[in-house]
PDB file of N, CA, C and O in Angstrom:
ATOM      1  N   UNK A   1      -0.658  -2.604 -14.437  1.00  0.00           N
ATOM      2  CA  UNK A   1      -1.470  -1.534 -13.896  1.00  0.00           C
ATOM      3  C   UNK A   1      -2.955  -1.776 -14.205  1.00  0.00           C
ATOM      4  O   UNK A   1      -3.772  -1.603 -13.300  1.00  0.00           O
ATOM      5  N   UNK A   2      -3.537  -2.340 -15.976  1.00  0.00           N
ATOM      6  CA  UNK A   2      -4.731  -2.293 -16.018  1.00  0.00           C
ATOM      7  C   UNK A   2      -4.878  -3.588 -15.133  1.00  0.00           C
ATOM      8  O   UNK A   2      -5.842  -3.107 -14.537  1.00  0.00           O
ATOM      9  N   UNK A   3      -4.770  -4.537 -14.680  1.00  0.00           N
ATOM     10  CA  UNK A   3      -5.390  -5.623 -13.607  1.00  0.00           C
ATOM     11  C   UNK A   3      -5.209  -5.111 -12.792  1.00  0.00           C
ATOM     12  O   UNK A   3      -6.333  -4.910 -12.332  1.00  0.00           O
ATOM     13  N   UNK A   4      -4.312  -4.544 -11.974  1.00  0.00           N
ATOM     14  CA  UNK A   4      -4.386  -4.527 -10.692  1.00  0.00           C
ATOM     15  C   UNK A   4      -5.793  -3.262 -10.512  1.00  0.00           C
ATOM     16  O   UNK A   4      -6.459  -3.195  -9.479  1.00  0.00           O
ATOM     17  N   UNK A   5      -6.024  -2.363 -11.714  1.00  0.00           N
ATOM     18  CA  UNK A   5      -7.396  -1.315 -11.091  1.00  0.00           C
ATOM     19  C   UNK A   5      -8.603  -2.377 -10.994  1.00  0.00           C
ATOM     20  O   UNK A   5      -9.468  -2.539 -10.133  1.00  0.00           O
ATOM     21  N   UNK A   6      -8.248  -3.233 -12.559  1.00  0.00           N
ATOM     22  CA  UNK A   6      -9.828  -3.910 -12.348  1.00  0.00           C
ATOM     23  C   UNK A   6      -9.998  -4.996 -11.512  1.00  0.00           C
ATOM     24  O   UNK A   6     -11.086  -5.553 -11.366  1.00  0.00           O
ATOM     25  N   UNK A   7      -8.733  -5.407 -10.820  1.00  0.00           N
ATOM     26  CA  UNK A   7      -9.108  -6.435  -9.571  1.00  0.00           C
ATOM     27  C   UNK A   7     -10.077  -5.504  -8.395  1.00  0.00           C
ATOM     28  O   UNK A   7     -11.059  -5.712  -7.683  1.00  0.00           O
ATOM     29  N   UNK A   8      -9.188  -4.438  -8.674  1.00  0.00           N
ATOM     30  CA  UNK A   8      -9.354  -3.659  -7.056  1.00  0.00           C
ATOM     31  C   UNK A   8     -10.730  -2.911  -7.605  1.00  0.00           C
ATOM     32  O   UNK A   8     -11.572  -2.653  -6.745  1.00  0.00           O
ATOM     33  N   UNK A   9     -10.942  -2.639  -8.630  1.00  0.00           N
ATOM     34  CA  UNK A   9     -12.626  -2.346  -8.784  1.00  0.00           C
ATOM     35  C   UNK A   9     -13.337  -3.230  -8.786  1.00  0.00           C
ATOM     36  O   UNK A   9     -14.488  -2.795  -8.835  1.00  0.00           O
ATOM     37  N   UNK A  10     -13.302  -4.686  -8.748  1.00  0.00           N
ATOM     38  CA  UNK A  10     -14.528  -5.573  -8.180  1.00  0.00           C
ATOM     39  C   UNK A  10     -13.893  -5.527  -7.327  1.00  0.00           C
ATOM     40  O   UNK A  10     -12.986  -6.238  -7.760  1.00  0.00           O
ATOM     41  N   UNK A  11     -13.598  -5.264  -6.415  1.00  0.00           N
ATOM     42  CA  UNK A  11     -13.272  -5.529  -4.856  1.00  0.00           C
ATOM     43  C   UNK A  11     -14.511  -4.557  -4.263  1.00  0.00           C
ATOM     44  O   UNK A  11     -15.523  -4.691  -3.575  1.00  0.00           O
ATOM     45  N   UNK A  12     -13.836  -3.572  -4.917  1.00  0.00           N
ATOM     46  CA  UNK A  12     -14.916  -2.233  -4.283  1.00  0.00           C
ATOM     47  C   UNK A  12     -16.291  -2.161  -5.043  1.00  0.00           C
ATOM     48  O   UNK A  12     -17.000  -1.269  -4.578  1.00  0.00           O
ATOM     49  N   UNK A  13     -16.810  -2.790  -5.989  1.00  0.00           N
ATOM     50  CA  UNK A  13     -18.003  -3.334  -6.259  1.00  0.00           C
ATOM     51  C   UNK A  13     -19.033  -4.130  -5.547  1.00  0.00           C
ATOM     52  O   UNK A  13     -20.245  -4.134  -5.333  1.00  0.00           O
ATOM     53  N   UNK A  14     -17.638  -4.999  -5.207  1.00  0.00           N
ATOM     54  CA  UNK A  14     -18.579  -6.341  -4.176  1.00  0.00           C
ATOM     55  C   UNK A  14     -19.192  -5.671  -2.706  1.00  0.00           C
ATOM     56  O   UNK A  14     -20.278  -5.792  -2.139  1.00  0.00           O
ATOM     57  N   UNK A  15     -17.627  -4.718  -2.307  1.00  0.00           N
ATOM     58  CA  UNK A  15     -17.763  -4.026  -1.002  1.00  0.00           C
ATOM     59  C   UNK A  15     -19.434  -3.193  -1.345  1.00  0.00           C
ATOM     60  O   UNK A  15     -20.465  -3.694  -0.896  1.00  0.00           O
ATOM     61  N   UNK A  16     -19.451  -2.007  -2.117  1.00  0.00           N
ATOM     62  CA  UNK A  16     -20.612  -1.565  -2.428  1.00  0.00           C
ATOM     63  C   UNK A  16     -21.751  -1.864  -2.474  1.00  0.00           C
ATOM     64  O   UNK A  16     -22.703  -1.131  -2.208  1.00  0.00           O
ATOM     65  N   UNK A  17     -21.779  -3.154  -2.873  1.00  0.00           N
ATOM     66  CA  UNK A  17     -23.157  -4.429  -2.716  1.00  0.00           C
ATOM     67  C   UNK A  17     -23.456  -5.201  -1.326  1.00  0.00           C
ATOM     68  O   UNK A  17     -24.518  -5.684  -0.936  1.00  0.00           O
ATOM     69  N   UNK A  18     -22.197  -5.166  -0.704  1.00  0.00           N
ATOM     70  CA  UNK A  18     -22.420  -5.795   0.632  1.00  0.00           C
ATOM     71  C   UNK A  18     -23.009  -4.855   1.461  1.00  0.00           C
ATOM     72  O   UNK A  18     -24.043  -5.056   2.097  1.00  0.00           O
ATOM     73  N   UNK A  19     -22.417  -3.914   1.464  1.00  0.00           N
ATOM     74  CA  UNK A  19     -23.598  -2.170   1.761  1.00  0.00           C
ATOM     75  C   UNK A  19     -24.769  -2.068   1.732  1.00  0.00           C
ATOM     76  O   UNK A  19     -25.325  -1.902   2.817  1.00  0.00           O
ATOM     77  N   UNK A  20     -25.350  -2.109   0.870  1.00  0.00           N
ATOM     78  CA  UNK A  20     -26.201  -2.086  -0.046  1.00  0.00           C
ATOM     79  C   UNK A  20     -27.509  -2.831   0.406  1.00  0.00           C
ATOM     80  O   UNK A  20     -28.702  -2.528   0.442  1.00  0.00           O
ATOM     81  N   UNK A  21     -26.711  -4.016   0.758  1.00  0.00           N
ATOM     82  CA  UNK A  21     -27.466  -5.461   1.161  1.00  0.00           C
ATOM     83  C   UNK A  21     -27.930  -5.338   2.804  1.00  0.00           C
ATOM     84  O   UNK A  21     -28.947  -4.817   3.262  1.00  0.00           O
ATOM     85  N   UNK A  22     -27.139  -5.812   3.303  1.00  0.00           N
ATOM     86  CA  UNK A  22     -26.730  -5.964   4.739  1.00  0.00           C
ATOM     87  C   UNK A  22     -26.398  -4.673   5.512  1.00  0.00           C
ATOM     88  O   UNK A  22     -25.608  -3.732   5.440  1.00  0.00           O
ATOM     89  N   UNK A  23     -27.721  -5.250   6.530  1.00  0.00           N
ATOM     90  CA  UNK A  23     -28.090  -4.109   7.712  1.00  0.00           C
ATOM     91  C   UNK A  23     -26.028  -4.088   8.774  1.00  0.00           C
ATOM     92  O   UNK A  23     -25.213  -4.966   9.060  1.00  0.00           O
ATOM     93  N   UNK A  24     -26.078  -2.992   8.914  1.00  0.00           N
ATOM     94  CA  UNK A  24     -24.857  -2.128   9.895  1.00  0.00           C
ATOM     95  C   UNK A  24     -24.166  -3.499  10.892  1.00  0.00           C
ATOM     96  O   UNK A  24     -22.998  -3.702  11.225  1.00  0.00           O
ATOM     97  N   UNK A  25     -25.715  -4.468  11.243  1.00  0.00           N
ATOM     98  CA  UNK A  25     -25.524  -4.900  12.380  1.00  0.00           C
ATOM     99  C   UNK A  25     -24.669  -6.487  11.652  1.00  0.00           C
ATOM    100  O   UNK A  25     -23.801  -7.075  12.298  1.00  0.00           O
ATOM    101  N   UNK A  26     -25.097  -6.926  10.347  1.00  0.00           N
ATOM    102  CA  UNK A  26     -24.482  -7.577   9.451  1.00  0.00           C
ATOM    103  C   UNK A  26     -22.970  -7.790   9.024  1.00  0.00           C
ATOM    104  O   UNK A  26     -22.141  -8.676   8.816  1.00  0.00           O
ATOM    105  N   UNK A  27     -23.119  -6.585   9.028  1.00  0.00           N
ATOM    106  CA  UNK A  27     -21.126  -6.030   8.268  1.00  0.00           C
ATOM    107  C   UNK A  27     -20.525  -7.036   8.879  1.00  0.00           C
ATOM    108  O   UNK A  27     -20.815  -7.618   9.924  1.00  0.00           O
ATOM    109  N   UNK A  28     -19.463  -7.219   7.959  1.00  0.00           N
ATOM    110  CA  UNK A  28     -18.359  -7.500   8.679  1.00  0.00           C
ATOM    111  C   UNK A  28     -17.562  -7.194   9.779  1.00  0.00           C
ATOM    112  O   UNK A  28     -18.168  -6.203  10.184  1.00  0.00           O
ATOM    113  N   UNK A  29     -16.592  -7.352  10.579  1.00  0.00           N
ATOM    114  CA  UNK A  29     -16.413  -6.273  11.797  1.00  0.00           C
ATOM    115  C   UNK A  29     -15.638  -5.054  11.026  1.00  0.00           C
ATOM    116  O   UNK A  29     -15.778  -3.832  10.967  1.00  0.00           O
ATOM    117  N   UNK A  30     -14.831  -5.934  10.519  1.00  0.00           N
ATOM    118  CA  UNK A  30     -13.438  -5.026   9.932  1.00  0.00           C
ATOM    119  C   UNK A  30     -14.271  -3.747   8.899  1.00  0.00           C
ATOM    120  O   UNK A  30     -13.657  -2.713   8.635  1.00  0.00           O
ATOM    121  N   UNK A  31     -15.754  -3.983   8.364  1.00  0.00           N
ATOM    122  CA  UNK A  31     -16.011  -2.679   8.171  1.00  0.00           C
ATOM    123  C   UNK A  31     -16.355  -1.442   8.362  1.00  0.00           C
ATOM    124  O   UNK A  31     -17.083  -1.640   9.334  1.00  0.00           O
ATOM    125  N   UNK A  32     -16.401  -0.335   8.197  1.00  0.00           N
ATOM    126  CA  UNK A  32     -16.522   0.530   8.209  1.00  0.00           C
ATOM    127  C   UNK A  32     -17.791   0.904   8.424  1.00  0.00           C
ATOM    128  O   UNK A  32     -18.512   0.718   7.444  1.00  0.00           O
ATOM    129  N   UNK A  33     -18.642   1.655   9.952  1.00  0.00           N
ATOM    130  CA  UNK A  33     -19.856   1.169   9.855  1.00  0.00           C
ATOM    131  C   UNK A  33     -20.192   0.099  10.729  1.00  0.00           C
ATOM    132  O   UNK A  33     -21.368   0.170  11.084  1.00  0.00           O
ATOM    133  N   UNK A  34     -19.581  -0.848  11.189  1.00  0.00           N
ATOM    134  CA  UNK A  34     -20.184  -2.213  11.874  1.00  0.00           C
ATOM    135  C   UNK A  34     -20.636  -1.699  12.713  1.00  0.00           C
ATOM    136  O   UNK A  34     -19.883  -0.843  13.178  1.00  0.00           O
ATOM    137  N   UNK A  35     -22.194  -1.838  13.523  1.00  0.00           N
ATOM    138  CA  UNK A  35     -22.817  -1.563  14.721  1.00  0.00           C
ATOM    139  C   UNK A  35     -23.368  -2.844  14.795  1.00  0.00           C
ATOM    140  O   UNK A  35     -23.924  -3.470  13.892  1.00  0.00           O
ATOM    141  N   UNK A  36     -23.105  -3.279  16.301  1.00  0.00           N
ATOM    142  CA  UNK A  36     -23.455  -4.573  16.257  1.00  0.00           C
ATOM    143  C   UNK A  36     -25.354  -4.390  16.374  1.00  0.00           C
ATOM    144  O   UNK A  36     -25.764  -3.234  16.481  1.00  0.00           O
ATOM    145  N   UNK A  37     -26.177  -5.293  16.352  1.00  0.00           N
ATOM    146  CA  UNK A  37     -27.262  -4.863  16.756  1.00  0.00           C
ATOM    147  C   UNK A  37     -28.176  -4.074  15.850  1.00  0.00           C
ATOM    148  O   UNK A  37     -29.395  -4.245  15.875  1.00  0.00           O
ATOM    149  N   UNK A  38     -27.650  -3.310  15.144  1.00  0.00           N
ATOM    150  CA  UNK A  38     -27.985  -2.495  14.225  1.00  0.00           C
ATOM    151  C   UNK A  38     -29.048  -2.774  12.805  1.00  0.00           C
ATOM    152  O   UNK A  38     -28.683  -3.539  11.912  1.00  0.00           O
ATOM    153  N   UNK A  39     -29.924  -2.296  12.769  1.00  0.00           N
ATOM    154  CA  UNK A  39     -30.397  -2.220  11.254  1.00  0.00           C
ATOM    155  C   UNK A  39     -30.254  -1.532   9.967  1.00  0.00           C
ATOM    156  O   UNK A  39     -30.802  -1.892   8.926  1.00  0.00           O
ATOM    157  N   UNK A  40     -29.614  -0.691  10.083  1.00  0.00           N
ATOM    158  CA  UNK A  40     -29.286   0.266   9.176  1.00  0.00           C
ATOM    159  C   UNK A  40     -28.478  -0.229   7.507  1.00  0.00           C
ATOM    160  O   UNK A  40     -27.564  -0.971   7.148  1.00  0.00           O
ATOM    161  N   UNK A  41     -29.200   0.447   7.038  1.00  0.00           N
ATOM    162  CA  UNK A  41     -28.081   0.071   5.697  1.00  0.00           C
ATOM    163  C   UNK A  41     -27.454   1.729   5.425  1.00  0.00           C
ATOM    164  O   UNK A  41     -28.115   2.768   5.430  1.00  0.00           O
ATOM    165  N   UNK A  42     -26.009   1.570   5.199  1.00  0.00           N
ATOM    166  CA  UNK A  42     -25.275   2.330   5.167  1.00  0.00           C
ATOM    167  C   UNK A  42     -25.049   2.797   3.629  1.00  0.00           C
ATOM    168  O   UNK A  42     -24.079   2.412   2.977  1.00  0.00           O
ATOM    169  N   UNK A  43     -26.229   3.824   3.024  1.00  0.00           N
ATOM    170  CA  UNK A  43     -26.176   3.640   1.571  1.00  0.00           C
ATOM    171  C   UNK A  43     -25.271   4.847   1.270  1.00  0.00           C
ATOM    172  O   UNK A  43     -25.346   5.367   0.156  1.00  0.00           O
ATOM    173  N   UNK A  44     -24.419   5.324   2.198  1.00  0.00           N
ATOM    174  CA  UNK A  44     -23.463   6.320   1.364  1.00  0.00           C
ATOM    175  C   UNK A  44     -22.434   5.607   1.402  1.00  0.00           C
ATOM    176  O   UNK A  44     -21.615   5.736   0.492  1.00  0.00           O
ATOM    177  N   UNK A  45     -22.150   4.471   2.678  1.00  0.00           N
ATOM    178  CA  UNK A  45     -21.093   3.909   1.891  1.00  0.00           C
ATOM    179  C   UNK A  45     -20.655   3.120   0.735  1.00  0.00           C
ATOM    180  O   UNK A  45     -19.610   2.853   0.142  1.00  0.00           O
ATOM    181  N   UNK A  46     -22.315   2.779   0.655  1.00  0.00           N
ATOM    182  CA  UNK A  46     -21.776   1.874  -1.075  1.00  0.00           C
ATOM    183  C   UNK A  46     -21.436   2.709  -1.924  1.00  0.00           C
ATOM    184  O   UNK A  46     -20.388   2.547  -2.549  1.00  0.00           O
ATOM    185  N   UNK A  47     -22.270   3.821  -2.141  1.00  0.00           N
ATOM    186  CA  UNK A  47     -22.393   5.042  -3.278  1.00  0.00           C
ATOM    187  C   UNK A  47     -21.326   5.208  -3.439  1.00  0.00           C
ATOM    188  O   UNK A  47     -20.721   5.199  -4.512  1.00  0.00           O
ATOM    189  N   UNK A  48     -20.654   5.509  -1.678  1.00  0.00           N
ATOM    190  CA  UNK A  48     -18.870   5.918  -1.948  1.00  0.00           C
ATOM    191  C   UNK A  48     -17.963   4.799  -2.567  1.00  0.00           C
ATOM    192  O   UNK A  48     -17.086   5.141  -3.360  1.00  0.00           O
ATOM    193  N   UNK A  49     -18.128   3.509  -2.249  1.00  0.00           N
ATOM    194  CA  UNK A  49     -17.188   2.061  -2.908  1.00  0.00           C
ATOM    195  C   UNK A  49     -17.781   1.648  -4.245  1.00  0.00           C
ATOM    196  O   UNK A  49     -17.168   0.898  -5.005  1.00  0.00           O
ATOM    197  N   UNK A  50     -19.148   2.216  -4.562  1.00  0.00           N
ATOM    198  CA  UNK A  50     -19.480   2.070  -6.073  1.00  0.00           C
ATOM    199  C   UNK A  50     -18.666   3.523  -6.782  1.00  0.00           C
ATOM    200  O   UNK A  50     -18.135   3.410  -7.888  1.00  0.00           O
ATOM    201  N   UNK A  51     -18.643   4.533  -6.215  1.00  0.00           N
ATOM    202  CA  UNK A  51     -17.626   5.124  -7.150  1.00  0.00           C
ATOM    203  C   UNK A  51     -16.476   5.103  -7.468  1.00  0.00           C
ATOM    204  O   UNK A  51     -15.881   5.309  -8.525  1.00  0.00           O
ATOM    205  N   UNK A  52     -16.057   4.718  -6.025  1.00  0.00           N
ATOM    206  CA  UNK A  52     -14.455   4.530  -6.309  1.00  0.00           C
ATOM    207  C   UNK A  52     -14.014   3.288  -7.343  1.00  0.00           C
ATOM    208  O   UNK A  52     -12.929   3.349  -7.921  1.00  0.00           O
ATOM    209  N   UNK A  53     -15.017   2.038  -7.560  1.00  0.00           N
ATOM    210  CA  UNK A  53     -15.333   1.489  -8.386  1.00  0.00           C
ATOM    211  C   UNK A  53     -15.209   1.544  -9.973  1.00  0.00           C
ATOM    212  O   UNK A  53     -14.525   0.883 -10.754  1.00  0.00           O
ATOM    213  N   UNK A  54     -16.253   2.726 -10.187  1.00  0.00           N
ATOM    214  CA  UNK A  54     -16.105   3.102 -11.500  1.00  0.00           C
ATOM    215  C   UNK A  54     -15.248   3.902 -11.642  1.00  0.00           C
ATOM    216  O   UNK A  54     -15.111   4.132 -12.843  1.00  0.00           O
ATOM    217  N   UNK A  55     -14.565   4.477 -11.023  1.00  0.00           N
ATOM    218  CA  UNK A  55     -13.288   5.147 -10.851  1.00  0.00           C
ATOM    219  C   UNK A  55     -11.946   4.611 -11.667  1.00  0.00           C
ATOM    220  O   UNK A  55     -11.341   5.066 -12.637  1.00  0.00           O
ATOM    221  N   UNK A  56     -11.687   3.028 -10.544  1.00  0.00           N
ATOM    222  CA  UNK A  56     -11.056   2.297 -10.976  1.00  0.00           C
ATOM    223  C   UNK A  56     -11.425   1.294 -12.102  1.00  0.00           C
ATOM    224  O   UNK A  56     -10.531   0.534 -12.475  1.00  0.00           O
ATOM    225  N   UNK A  57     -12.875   1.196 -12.791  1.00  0.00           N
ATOM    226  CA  UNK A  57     -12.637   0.803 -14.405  1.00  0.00           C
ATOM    227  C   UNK A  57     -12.218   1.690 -15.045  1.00  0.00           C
ATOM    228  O   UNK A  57     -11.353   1.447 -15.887  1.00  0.00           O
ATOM    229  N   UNK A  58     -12.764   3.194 -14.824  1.00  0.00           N
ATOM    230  CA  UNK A  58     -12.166   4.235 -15.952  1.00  0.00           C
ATOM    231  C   UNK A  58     -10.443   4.212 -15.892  1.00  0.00           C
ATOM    232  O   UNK A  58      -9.776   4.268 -16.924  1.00  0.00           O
ATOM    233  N   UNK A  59     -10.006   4.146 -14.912  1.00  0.00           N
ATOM    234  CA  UNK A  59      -8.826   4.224 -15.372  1.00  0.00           C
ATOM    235  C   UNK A  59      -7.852   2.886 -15.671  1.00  0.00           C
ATOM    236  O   UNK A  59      -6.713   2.872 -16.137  1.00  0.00           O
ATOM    237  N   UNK A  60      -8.723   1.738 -15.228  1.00  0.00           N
ATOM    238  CA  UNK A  60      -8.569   0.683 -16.396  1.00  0.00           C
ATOM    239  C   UNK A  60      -8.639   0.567 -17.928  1.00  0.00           C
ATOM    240  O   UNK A  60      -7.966   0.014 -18.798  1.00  0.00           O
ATOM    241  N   UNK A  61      -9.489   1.153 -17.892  1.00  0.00           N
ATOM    242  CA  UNK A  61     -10.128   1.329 -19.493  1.00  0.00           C
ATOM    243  C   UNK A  61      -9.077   2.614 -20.257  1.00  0.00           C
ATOM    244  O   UNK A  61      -8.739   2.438 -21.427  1.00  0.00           O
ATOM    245  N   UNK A  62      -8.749   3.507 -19.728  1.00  0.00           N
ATOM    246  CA  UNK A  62      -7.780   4.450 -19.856  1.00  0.00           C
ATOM    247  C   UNK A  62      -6.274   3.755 -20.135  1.00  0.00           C
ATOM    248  O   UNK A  62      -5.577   3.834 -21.147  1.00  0.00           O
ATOM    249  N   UNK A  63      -6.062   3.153 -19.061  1.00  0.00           N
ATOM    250  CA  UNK A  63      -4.573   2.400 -18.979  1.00  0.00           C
ATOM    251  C   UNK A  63      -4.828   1.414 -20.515  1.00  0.00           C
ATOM    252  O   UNK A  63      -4.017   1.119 -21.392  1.00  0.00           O
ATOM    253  N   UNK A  64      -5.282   1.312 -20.472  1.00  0.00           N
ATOM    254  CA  UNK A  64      -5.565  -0.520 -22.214  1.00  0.00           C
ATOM    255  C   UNK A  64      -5.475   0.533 -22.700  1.00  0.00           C
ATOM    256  O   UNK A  64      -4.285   0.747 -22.467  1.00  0.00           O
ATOM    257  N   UNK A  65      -5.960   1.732 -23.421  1.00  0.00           N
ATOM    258  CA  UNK A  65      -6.409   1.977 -24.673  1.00  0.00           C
ATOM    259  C   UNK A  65      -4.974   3.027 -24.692  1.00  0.00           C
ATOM    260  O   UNK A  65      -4.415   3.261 -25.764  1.00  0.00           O
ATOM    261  N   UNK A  66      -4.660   3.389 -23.881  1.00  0.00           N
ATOM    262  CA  UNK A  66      -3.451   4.093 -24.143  1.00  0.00           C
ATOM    263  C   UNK A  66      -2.158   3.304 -24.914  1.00  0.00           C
ATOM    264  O   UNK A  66      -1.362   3.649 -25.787  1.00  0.00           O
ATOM    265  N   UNK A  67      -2.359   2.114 -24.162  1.00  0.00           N
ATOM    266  CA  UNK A  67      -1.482   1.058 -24.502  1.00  0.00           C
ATOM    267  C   UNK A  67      -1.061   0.479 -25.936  1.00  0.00           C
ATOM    268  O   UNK A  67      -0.025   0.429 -26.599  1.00  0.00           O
ATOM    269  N   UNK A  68      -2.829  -0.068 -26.125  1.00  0.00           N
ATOM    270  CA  UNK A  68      -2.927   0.000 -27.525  1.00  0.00           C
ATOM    271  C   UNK A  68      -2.766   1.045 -28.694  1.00  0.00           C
ATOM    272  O   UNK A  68      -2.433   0.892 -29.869  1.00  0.00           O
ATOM    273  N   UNK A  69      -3.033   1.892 -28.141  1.00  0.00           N
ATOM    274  CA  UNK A  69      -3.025   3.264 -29.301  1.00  0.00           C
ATOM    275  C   UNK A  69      -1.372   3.359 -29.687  1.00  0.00           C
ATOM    276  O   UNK A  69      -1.123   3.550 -30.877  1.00  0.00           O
ATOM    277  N   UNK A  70      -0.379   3.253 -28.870  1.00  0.00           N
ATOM    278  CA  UNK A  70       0.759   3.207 -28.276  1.00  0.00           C
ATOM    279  C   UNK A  70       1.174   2.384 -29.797  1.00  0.00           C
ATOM    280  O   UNK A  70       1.925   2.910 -30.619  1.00  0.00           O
ATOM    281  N   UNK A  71       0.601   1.134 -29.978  1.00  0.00           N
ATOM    282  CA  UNK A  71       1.459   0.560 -30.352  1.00  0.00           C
ATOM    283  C   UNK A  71       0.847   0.389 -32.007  1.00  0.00           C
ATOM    284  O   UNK A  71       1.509  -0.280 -32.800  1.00  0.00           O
ATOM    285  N   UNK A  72      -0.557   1.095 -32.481  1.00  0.00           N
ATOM    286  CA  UNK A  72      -0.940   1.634 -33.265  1.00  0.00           C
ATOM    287  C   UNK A  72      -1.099   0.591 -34.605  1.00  0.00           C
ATOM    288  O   UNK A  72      -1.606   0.939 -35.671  1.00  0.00           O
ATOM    289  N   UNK A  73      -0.628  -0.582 -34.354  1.00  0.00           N
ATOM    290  CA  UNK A  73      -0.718  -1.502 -35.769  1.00  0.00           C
ATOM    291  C   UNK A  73       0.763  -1.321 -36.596  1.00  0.00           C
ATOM    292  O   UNK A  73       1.021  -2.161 -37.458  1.00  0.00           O
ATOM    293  N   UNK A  74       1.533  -0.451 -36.386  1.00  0.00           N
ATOM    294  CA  UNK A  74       2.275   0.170 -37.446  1.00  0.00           C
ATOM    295  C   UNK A  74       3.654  -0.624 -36.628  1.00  0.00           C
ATOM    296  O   UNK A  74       3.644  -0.850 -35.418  1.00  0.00           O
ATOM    297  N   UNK A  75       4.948  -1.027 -37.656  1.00  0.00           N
ATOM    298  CA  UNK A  75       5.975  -1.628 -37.127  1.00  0.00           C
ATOM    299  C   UNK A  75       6.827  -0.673 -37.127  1.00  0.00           C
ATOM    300  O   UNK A  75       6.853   0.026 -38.140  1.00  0.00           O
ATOM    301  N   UNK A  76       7.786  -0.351 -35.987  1.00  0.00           N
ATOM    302  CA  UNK A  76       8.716   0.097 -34.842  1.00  0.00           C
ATOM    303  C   UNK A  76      10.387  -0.002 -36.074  1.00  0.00           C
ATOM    304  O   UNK A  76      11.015  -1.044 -36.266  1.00  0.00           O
ATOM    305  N   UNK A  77      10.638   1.001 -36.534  1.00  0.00           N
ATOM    306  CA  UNK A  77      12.263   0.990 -36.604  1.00  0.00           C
ATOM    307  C   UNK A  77      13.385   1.012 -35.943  1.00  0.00           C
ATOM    308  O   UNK A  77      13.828   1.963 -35.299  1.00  0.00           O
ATOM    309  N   UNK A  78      13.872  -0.052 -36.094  1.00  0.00           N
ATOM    310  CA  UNK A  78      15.127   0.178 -35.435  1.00  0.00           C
ATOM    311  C   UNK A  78      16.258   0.925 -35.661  1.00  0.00           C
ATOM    312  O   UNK A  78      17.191   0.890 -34.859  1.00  0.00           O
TER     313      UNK A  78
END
């Protein structure tokens, strides 16, 4: 679970920066936003893929530490 958030939060990091960067007319097709021709930078959609972003470290960072706490240093009776 914690890799698969923090893969998929640089995913949506990178997405956020490509936003960010590159005018509407730039995008990729497949994104969200593509106008061909276009100049625009689409800065709510990064805002929106940079949060969902930190979204998915927090609950990376959530998933590890639970984990660890879990297992506390202390040895397990059988």
């Amino acid at each position: 679970m914690r890799i698969i958030a923090v893969v998929l939060a640089l995913v949506f990091a990178v997405i956020a920066l490509v936003y960010w960067v590159l005018p509407a007319g730039s995008l990729p097709s497949f994104f969200p936003g593509f106008e061909a021709g276009s100049s625009h930078i689409h800065l709510k959609h990064g805002i929106a893929a940079a949060v969902v972003a930190i979204m998915l470290f927090a609950l990376a960072w959530f998933a590890g530490r639970s984990r660890a706490s879990n297992m506390g240093g202390k040895a397990q009776s059988r």
